[in-house]
N, C-alpha and C positions, 0 to 999 in steps of 0.2 A: 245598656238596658235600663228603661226605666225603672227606679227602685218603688214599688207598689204599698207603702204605706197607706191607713187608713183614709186619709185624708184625699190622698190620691186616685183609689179605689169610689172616694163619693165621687170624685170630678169624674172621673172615667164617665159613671155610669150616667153622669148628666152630660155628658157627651152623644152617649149612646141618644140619648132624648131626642136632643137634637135631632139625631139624623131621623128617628122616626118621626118625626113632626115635620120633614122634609125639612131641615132649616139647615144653610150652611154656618156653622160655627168661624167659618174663617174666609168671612166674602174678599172680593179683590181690592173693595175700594168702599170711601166714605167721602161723601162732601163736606164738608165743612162748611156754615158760614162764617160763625164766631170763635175764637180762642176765650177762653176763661175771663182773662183784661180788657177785652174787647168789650164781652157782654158787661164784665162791670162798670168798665167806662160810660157805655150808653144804659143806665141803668133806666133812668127817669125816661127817656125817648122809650125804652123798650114796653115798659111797663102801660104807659100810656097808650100806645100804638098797639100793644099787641101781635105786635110781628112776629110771623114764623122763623123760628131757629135752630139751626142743630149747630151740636155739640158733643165731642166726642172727649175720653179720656180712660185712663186707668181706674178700677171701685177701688175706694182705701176706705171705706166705708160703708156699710150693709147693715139698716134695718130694716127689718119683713114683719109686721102685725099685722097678719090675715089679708087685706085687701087692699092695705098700704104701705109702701115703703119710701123710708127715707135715705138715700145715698151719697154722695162724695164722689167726682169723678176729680180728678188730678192729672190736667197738663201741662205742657213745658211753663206756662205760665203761674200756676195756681193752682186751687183746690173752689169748687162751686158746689153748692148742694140741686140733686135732683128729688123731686118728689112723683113718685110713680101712683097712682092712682087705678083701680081694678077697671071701672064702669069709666073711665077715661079710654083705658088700654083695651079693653075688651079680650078677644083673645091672644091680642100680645101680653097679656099679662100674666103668657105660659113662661115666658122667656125672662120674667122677671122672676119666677120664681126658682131658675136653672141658675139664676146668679152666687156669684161667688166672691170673695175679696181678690183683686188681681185681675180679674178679668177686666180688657177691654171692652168699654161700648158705647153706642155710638145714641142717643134722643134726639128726638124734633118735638116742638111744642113752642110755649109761648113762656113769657118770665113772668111770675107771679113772689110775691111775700105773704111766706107763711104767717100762722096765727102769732108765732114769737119774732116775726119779720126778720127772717131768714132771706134774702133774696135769691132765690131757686129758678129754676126751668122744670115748668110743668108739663109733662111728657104727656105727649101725643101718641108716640111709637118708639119702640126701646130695637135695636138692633146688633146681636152679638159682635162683635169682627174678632175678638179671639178670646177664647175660652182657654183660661190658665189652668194646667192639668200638676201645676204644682203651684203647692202656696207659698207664699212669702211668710216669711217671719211676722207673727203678730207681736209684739209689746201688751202683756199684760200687768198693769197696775194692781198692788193688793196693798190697802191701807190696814194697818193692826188695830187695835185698841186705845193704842195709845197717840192715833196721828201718823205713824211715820208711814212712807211710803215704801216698798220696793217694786223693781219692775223684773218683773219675769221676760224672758225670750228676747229681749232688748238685740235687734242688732248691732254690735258694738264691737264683737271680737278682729280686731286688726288682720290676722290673717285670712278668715274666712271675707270681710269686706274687701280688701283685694284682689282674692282669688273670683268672686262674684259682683265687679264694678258691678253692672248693671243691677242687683238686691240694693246694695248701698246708696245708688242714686233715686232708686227708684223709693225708698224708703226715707232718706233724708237729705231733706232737700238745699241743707248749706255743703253739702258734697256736690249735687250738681251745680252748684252756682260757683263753687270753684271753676269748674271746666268752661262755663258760660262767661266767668271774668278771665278765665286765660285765652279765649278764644277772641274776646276785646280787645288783649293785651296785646293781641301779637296783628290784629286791624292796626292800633295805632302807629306800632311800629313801620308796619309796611306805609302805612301812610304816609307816615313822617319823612322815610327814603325816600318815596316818589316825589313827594314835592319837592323835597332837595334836588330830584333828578339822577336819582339811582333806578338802575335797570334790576329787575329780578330775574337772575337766571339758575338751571338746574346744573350741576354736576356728577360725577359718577358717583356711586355709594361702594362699586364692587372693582378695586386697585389693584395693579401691578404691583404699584408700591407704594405703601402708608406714607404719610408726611403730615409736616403743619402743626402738630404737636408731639411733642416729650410724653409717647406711652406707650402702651402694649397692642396690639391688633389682634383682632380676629381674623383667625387664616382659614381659608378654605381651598377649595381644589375645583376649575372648572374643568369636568372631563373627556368634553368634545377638542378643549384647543390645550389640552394636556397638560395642561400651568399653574401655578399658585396663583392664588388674591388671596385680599385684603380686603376687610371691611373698614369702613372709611374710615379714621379716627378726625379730621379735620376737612375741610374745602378750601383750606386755604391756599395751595400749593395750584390748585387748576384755578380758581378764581383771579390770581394771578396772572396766569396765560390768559385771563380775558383782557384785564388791561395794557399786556403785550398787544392782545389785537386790535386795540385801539376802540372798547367799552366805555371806557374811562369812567364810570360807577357803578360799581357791580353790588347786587347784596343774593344774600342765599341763607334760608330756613332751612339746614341739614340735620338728618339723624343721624347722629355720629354712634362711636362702637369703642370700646375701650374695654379689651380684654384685662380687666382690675379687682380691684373689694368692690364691695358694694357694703353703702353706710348711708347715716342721717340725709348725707347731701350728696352724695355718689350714686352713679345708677350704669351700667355698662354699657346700657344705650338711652340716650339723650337729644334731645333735643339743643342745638346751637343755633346762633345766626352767626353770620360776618360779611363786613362790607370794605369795600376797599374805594378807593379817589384817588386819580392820577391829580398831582399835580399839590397833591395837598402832604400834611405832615400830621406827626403827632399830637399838635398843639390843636389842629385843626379837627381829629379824631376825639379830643380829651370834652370838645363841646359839643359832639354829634353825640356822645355817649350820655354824658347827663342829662344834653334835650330827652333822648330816646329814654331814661330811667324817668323823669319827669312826667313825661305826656302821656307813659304807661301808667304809671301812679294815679294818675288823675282817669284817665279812662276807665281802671280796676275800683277807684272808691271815692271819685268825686273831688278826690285831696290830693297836693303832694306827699301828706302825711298816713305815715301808717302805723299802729300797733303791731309790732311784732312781739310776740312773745311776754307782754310788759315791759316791753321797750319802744319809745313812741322814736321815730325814726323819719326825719324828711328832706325829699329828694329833691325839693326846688334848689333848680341849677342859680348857680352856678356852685360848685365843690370846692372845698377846702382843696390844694396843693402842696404835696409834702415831694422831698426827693428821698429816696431811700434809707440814705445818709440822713438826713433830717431828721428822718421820724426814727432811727435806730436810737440817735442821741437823745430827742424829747421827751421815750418812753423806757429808752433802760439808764442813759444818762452816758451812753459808752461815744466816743468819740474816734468812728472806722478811724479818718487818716491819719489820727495817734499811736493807733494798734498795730503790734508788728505779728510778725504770723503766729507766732507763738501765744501772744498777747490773745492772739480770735481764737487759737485752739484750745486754751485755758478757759478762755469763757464759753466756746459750747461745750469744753468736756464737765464743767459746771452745773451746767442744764442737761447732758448725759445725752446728749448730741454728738454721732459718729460718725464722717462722708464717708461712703462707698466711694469706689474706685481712686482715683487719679487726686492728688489735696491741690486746691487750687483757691486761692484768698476769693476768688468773684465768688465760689461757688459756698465760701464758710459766710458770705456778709447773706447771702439767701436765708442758708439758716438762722443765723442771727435774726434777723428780720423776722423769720416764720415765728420764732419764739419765744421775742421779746416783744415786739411789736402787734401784731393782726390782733388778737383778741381786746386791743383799748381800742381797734378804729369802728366804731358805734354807727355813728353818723358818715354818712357817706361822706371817702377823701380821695383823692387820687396822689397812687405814688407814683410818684417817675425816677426816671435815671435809674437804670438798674443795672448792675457788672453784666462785662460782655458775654460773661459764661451763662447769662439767662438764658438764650435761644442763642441761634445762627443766620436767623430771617431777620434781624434789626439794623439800621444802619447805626456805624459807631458817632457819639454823642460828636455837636460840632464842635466844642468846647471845652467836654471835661474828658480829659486820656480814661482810656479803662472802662468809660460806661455805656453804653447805646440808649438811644431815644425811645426808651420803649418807656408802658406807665401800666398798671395795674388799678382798678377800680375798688374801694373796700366800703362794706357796710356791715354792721351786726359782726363785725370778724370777721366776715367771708371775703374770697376773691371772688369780685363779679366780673371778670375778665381780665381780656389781654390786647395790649395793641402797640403799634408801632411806626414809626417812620421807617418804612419796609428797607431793606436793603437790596439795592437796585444794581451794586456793582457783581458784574458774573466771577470774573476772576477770584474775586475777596470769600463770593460765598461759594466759591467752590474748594477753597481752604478750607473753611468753616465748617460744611459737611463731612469735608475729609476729617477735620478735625474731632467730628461726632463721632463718627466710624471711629477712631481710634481712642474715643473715651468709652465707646462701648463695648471695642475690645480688652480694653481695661479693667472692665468691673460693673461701669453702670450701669443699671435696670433700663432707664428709657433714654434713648436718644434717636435723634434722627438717621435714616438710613441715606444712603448714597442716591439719588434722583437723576438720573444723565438727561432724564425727557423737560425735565424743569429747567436745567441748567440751562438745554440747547436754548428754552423759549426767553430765557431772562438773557441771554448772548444776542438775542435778537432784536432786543432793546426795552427792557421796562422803564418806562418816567418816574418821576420822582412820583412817591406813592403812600399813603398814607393807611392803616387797613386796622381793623377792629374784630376781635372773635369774642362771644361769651353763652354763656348755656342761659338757654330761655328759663329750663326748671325751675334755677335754683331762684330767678327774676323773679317767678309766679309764689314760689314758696316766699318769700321776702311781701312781695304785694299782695298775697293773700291771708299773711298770718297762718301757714303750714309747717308744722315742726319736722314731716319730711319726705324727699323729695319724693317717694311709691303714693303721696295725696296729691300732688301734684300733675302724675302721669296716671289716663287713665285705666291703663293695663299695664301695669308694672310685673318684669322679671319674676317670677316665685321660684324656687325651689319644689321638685316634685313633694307633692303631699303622701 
């Protein structure tokens, strides 16, 4: 029900006007010829010419003195001033006086500059198309005596701005130009795969059974065919089955599901991509990923460079390369294949580091890494070589016993993904899983479940394969200077109010 405050109560009643004046408050349609940049681009043509225009937008501005008024309409593009004149409008200049802040509407007329050479559109005919029966938050300024300023009514409060995107965008406008450069962000991307000759295809969101990453799911119940699902946590595991059927480059923009916390860079549902190439490897993945950080960079701000936080940060490829082992010793000084097991559990029981389940050295050199290391890598690095116990999707290293070709992307201390020189052999990962199953019957929180439908497609022959997962969000938060990840999503998770 609507809540009928003052304010609300005037908009009603200039509703009601409306309808007596026979006027629809909310027609079906509006022409357009000009956007806001359009008209200011052809400034000097227009002025000269004289040409008829219309121009439509949101009032973020409203003044009325007797038989003039000065306005503000604001579209996706800008903000332009209109000026309504009485003996111009004649009797449309009932309709100007039913105006309100927030209301949509739509002028035609010609472009003129005012006496303080404002460049304005001088209304011909003013047309409602929606009359806002609730107002927006105004921001009022009150200077003291002494100078200082305060602002009253400021929309600024974090949770009321997520719970009402649309107030937030509608009111400031480097919020919407977040959504307008992540909406860039993810053009380039796709561009980038197709030229390489990646195909874009869809996968299910609603699973028999979760895979493709180390988490929790969302479980639900379909109850026409009487079964459990899954909300997708990954695409990886069906994406897969594309290049069994002989795709051979797949990529997919999925909203994945992770029944987890939710924090700074966390969010339970997310946006990922991942793409997979038959034929290709890790090394091969390691320069698809920093093109693809690169050419989003520069689509989002012109640069490879970006300010984060007061941290300037640049993503021109090619990336530093560390192996896991490297960067442990670089930045704590500890050297893994000196350390005996005792040795690693001394040192995270030092940093007050505890594994859950099963003790297994691939799985202590993880932590080690998580919290000696991630917080110095600033500048984008890539690590590789990580113990076999990271995943069960990796093929083992060709090289070094003990570690798979997989590598991890870092900037600012985050992990910007995951990827791998996939493992292709049936038999090995069907240990492997088994092996999951038996670590998560031991204690672990997230491991992979048993897949019989995966295994049968990868039995049927997957090529040698190369594949890349990472979350778009945390991409946009990083290239757009967002401290966290609910600015980045336009309708983020709330908690009931």
């Amino acid at each position: 029900m609507l809540d009928k405050n003052d304010q609300v109560v005037a908009r009603l009643t200039k509703l009601d006007k409306f309808h007596e004046m026979g006027i629809e408050p909310y027609p079906h349609h509006f022409k357009r010829t000009h956007h806001s940049d359009s008209l200011k681009e052809n400034k000097e043509a227009l002025l000269k010419s004289e040409e008829k225009v219309t121009f439509a937008g949101r009032v973020v501005r409203f003044n009325r003195k007797g038989k003039m008024c000065f306005m503000h309409l604001k579209d996706r593009f800008g903000r332009l001033q209109v000026v309504c004149a009485a003996n111009l409008l004649e009797d449309n200049y009932e309709v100007v006086k039913l105006i309100d802040l927030g209301d949509f509407i739509g002028v035609e007329g010609t472009m003129m500059e005012t006496q303080s050479g404002e460049y304005s559109v001088k209304a011909a005919h003013v047309t409602m198309l929606s009359k806002a029966v609730r107002p927006l938050p105004v921001p009022k300024e009150v200077i003291d005596e002494n100078g200082n300023k305060t602002v009253f009514h400021e929309f600024k409060d974090v949770d009321t701005r997520y719970r009402q995107r649309y107030t937030d965008m509608a009111l400031n406008d480097d919020v919407r130009d977040v959504f307008i450069k992540r909406s860039k962000i993810m053009q380039s991307i796709r561009e980038y795969l197709i030229e390489k000759g990646f195909i874009e295809v869809e996968t299910p969101t609603l699973q028999p059974i979760y895979g493709g990453a180390n988490a929790r799911p969302f479980t639900t119940h379909h109850n026409a065919a009487d079964m459990t699902l899954y909300l997708r946590v990954a695409p990886e595991l069906y994406l897969k089955r594309c290049i069994v059927g002989g795709m051979e480059k797949v990529f997919e923009f999925s909203k994945n599901f992770r029944n987890e916390g939710m924090d700074r860079t966390h969010s339970p549902e997310f946006t990922g991509l991942e793409f997979y190439e038959a034929y290709a490897d890790y090394n091969d993945m390691m320069v698809h990923f920093e093109n693809i950080y690169e050419r989003a960079c520069i689509a989002a701000n012109g640069t490879t460079k970006v300010e984060y936080q007061g941290k300037e940060i640049d993503f021109k490829a090619p990336w530093p390369r560390l192996t896991m082992a490297e960067a442990i010793e670089k930045y704590s000084g500890l050297k893994i294949a000196s350390l005996s097991d005792d040795d690693m559990k001394n040192e995270l029981s030092k940093r007050g580091v505890k594994l859950d389940g099963i003790w297994s050295r691939g799985r202590a050199i993880l932590e080690l890494f998580e919290c000696t290391v991630e917080e110095h890598l600033i500048q984008p690095t890539i690590i590789k070589d990580m113990p076999k116990e990271s995943t069960p999707l990796c093929k083992t290293h060709r090289s070094e016993a003990g570690l798979i070709e997989q590598f991890e992307p870092y900037a600012n201390g985050w992990e910007l993904g995951n990827a791998y020189t996939e493992l292709n052999d049936p038999l090995r990962q069907r240990e492997l899983l088994e092996e999951q199953v038996a670590r998560g019957r031991g204690g672990e929180d997230e491991t992979h479940p048993m897949d019989e439908n995966f295994l049968h497609a990868i039995e049927s022959g997957l090529p040698p394969t190369g594949g890349v997962g990472f979350g778009i969000d945390r991409m946009i938060m990083l290239l757009t200077n967002q401290q966290t990840i609910r600015d980045v999503q336009l309708f983020p998770l709330m908690k009931p109010e």
